[in-house]
VOVEX-107704 format. One record per residue (C-alpha): residue in three letters; x, y, z; residue number from 1. Coordinates in nm, 2 decimals. Layout:
N
ATOM   code        u        v        w   pos
ATOM    ala        X        Y        Z   NUM
...
This chain:
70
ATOM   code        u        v        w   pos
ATOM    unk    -0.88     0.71    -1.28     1
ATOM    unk    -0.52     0.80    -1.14     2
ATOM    unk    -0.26     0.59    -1.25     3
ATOM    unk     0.05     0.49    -1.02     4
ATOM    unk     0.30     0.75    -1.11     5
ATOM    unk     0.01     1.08    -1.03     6
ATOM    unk     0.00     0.91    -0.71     7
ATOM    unk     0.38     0.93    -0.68     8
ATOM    unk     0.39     1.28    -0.78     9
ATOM    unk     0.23     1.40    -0.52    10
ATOM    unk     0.37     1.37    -0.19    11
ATOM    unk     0.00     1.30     0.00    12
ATOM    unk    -0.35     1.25    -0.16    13
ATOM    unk    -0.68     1.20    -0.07    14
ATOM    unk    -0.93     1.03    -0.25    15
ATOM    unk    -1.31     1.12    -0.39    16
ATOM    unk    -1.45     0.88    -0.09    17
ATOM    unk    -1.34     0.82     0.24    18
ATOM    unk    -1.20     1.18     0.26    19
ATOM    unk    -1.16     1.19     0.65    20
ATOM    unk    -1.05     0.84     0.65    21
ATOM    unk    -0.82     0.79     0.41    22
ATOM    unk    -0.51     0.91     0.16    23
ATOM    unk    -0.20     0.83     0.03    24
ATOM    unk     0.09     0.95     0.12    25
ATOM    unk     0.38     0.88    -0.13    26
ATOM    unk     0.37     0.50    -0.18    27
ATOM    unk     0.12     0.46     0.14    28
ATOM    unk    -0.21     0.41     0.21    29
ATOM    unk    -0.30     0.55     0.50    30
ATOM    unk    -0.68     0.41     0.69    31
ATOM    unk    -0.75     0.63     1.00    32
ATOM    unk    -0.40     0.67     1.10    33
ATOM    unk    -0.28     0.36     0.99    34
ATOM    unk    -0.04     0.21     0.68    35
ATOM    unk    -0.24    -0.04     0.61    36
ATOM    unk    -0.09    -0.10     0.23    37
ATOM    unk     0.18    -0.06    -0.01    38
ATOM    unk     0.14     0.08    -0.39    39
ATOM    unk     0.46    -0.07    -0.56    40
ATOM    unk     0.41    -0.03    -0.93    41
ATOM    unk     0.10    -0.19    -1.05    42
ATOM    unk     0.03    -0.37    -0.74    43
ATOM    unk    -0.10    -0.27    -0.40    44
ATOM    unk     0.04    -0.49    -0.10    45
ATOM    unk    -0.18    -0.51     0.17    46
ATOM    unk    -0.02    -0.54     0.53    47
ATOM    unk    -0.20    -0.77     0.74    48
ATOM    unk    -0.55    -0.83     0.83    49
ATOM    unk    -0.82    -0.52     0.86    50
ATOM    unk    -1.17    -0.45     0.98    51
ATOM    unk    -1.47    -0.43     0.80    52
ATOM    unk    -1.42    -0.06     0.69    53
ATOM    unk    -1.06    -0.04     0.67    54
ATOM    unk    -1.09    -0.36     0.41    55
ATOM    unk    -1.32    -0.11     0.26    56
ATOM    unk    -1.05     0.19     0.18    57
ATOM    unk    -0.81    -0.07     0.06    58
ATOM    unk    -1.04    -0.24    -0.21    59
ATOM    unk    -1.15     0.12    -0.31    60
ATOM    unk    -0.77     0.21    -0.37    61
ATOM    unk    -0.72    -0.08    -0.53    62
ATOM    unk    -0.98    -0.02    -0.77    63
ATOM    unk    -0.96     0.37    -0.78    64
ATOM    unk    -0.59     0.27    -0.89    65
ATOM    unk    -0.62     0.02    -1.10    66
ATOM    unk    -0.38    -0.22    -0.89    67
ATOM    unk    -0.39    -0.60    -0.81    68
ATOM    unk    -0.42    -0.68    -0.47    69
ATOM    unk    -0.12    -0.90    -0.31    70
């Protein structure tokens, strides 16, 4: 499991699942071409309303990360 400061060390990562779909990119999560979240410190703040699969990459994140979900 990656904690929050691996993710800020590098500048854009993608994940085990979702590969095509997804990554982070600094402090971003990125679904499809989209920021669809925030990771800020042990949190992950979630931008508005998604579909069914991008509410998918965000909970995965969350999880991969360890972060609450605000």
């Amino acid at each position: 499991m990656l904690g929050h400061a691996d993710v800020k060390r590098e500048h854009m990562k993608k994940l085990n699942r979702y590969k095509e779909n997804l990554r982070i990119d600094g402090d971003r999560v990125i679904s499809y071409s989209t920021h669809v979240a925030t990771i800020n410190s042990n949190t992950l703040r979630i931008l508005g309303y998604w579909s069914k699969t991008t509410t998918k990459h965000v909970n995965y994140v969350a999880a991969e990360l360890d972060l609450k979900k605000v």
